[in-house]
N, C-alpha and C positions, 0 to 999 in steps of 0.2 A: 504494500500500500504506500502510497506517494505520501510526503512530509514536507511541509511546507519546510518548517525548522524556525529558530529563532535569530540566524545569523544575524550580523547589523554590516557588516562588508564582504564586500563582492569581489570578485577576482580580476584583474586586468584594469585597475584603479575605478570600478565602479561601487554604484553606494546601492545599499540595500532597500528597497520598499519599508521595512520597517525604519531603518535610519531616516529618509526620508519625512516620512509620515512623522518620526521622533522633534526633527532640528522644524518641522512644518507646524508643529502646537507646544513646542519648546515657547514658557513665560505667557503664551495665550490668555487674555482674559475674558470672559464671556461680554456678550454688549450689553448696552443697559436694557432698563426694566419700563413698563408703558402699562398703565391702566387702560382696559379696555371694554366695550360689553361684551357678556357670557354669549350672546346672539351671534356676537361678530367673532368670537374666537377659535371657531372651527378652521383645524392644522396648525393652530401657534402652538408653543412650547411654553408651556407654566414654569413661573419662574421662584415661584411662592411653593410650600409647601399650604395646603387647604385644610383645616381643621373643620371636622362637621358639627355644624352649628345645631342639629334636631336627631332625632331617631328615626330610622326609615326599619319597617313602617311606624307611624308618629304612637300608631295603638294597637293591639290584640286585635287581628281581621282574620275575617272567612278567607280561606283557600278556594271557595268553589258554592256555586246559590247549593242551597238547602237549610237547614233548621238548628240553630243554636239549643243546645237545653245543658242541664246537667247530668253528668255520665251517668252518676247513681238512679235516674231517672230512667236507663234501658228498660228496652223491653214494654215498656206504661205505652198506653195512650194519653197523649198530651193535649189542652187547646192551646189553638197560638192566641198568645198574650199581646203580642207587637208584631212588628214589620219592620225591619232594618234594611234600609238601602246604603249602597255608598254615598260617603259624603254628608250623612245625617249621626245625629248624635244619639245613640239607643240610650233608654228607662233599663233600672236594675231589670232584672228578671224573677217576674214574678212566679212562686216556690209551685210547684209540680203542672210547670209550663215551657213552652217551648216558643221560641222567637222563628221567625218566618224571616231569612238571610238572606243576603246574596255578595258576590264576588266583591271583598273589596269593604263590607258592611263591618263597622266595629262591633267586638264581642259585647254584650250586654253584661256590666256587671253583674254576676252570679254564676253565668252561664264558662262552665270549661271544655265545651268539645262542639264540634257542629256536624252531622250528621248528609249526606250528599242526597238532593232530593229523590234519586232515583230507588233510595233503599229504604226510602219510609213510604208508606200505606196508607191515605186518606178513608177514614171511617166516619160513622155518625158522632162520634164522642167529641173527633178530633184526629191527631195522625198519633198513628201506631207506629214506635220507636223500635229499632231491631236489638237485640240482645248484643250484650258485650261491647261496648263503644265506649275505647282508652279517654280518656282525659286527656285533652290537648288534641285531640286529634281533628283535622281539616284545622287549626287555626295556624296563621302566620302571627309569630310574635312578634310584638314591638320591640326594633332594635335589630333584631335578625340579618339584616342587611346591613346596617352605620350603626355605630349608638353616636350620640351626641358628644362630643369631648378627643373623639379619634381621628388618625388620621385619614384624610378623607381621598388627598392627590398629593402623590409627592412630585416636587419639584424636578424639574425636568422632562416630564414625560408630554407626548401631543397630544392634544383636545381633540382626539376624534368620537365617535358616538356617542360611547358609552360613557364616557367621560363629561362631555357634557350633561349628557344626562343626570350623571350625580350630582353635578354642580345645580342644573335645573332642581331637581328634586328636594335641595337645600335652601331655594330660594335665592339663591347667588347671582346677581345682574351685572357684579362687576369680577374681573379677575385682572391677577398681575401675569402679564407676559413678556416674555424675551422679544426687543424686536426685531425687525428681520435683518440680518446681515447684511451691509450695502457692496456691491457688486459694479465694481469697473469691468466689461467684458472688453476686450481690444483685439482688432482684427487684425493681422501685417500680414504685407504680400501687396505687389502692386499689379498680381494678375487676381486678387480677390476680389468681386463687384456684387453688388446683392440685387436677389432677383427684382426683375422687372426692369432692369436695364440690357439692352441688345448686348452680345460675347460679342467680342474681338477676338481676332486669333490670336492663342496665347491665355485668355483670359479663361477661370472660371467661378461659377456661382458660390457664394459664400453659404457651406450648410452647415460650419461650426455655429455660428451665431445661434440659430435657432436650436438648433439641439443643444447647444451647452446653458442658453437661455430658460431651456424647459429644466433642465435636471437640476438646475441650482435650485428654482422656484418648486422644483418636487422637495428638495432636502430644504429648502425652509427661507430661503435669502432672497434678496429682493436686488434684479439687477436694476442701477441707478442710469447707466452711463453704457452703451451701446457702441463702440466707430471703430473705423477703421483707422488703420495707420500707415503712411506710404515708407515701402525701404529706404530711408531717413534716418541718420544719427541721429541728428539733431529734431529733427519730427517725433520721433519715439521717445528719446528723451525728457520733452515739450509733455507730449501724452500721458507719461508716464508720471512726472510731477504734477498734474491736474486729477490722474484717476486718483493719486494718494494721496489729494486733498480731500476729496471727496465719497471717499469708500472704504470698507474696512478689509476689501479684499481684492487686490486685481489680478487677473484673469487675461490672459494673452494666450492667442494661437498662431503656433509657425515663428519664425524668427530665434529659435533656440541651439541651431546647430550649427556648424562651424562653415559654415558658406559665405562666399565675402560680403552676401546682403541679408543677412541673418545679424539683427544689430541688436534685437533685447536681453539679449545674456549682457554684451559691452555696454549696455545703458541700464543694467541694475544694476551691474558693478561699479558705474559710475557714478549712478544718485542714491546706491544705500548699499545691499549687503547681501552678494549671494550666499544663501546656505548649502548647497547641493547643486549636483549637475552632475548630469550623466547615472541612471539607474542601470539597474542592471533588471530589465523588466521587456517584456517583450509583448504586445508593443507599445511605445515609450520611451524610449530610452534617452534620447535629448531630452530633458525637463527639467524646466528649472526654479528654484525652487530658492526665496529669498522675503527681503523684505524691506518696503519706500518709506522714510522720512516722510513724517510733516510737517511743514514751518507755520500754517497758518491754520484760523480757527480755534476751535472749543480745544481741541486734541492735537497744540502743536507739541513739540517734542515727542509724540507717540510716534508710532508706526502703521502703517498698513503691510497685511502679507500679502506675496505675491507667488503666483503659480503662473509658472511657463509652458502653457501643452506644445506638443509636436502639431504640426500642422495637419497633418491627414487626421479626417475623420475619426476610424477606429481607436487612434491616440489618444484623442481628444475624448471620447466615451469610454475609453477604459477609465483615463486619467481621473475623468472626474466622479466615478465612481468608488477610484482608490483615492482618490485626494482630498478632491472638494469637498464630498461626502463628509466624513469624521473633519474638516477644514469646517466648515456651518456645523457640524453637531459643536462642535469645541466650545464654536460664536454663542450658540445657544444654548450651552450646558445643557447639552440632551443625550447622554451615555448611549442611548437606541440608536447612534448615529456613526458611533466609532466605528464601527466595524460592517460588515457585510455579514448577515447569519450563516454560518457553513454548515454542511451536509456531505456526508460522503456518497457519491453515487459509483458504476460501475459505465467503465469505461467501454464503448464502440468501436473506439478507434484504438490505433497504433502511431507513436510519434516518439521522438527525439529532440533532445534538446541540447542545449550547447552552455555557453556561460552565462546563459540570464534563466529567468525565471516566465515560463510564457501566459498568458492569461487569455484565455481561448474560451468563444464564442459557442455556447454549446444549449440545445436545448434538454429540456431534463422529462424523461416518461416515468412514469411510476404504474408500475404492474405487478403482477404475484412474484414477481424475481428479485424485488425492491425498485430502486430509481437506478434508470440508464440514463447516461451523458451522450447524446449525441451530436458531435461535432460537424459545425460549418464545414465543407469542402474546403474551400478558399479563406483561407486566414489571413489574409494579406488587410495590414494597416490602412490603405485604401476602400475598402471594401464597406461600406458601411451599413449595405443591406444584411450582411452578417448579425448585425446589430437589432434590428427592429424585431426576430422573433426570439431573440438569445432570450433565456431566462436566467442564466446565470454565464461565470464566469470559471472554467477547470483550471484550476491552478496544479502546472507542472512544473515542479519545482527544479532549477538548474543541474545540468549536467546529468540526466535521468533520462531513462527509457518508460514506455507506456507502452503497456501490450495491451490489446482487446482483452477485455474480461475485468482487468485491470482494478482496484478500485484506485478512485482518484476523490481531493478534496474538491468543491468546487462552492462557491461565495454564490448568493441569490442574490439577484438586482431585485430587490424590494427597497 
């Protein structure tokens, strides 16, 4: 079985995916905090820990319509005393009777068990109660679900359904949330143009933008700042000093590798601090990986971090699922975000690997055999239709063989 491993360096002076990911939320502080309504806060990240204000449920309720009485009363015929609906407030219960219930109705002081209508018998006296019926039985206790004084959400985690619904159910209109990460995305290449404008020969359409635009805004960040940037020292430079006034994260594609017009490695080295470059990841491998001064505003002397993807597509959609991903969980103190959930499947295919570590596009079946991995034909970093039905990513760890049958790790794009 295949192992990722813990190494932190790579062979042939490159750096490890975990090194990376390491010097990338090395001193990271989460952003700040934003009150906002419990309406509006569906996909933010709670930044507050919630302490429950009530007990859910608030009183002793029916499980299901049928008839409250007291257990020691089996077997009797009963007349109903009351009528309990939800929502209304039941009278004690008056002694050798039975309350007429339903889903949801508060137990009637006296009464300890509620009976399901289908198993009691309406006669001339009243309804006839069936023999042996526990105490407590059909009631939902008070508190069962929350009690009052507990913890209700812990901090960190996303406000999706269920979650708000707790908050609902506490009467909660307001909550503290993380806000969203701001996002310089920057385009370089001056054969990169965005659709809707005629190709030149030479030229082609920009589909980093939109796809790196969509997965930041899946992990939680708000892109502020969109452009492109012509192969330019001094242009990317220029760009580069404005996203990191303005964001707490930038985000460039292409321009990271050693080609004489590949200039944003030489212009983060020149306006702040690479940390990294060159992984040993496949594919990826030019990334870079650093961080921009800021001189003006609320947050000068801070920093903005900065990620350099490879130009091609598939690069760029690894990257930002190994980078950016746990890069905005960091922002947002949301742990659910470090990492990609792993599963071991069983491997399809057959492959070799070399000095990097490869991260392959594969989709995953689950059948009486367990989960099989099967692999895109075409793995090439260009290829980005690879991408659209991947479910996950197989990670084959360097310098390793993969036989069919194989099992292999592999990380879920969730």
């Amino acid at each position: 079985m295949a192992d990722i491993g813990n190494a932190m360096k790579a062979s042939d002076g490159m750096q490890s995916v975990e090194a990376a990911i390491e010097a990338l939320l090395n001193g990271l502080n989460p952003v700040d905090v934003e009150l906002i309504a419990t309406a509006d806060a569906a996909g933010r990240i709670l930044a507050e820990d919630v302490e429950a204000r009530l007990d859910v449920p608030p009183a002793d309720n029916s499980a299901m319509d049928g008839y409250a009485l007291r257990a020691g009363n089996a077997g009797q015929v009963l007349p109903i005393s009351q009528r309990v609906a939800a929502g209304h407030a039941p009278q004690p219960l008056a002694p050798d009777s039975c309350a007429r219930i339903f889903t949801g109705g508060e137990i009637p002081p006296g009464a300890d068990c509620v009976v399901m209508q289908e198993k009691v018998e309406e006669c001339a006296e009243g309804m006839r109660m069936p023999e042996n019926i526990p105490r407590g039985d059909n009631i939902r206790r008070r508190g069962r679900d929350v009690q009052r004084g507990a913890l209700l959400l812990s901090a960190g985690i996303r406000l999706e359904a269920a979650a708000l619904g707790h908050l609902a159910g506490q009467g909660i209109t307001e909550v503290a949330v993380r806000c969203r990460p701001r996002v310089a995305l920057l385009s370089t290449g001056d054969e990169i143009i965005d659709p809707g404008t005629p190709l030149k020969p030479g030229q082609i359409y920009n589909s980093n933008r939109p796809m790196l635009k969509r997965l930041l805004e899946r992990f939680g960040a708000e892109v502020i700042m969109a452009v492109s940037v012509p192969d330019d020292f001094e242009a990317t430079c220029q760009t580069l000093r404005q996203a990191a006034e303005q964001a707490d994260v930038v985000v460039s594609t292409g321009g990271v590798s050693v080609g004489e017009e590949d200039h944003v490695k030489h212009a983060l080295e020149s306006l702040g601090q690479l940390d990294l470059w060159r992984l040993a990841m496949r594919p990826g491998k030019p990334l870079a990986l650093g961080r921009l001064p800021r001189s003006t505003g609320e947050r000068a002397n801070d920093e903005a971090r900065f990620v350099g993807l490879p130009g091609n597509p598939v690069s760029g959609f690894v990257g930002a699922w190994i980078f950016l991903r746990p890069l905005v969980g960091a922002l947002l103190g949301c742990p659910e975000l470090s990492s990609l959930p792993a599963m071991h499947a069983r491997s399809d295919f057959s492959t070799t690997t070399q000095a990097r570590r490869h991260y392959m596009r594969v989709m995953l079946e689950f059948g009486t055999v367990g989960i099989v991995a099967r692999a895109f034909d075409d793995q090439n970093s260009a290829v980005l239709s690879s991408c659209i039905e991947a479910d996950a990513l197989a990670v084959i760890p360097a310098n390793s063989t993969i036989k069919q049958g194989d099992m292999i790790e592999c990380r879920w794009l969730s």
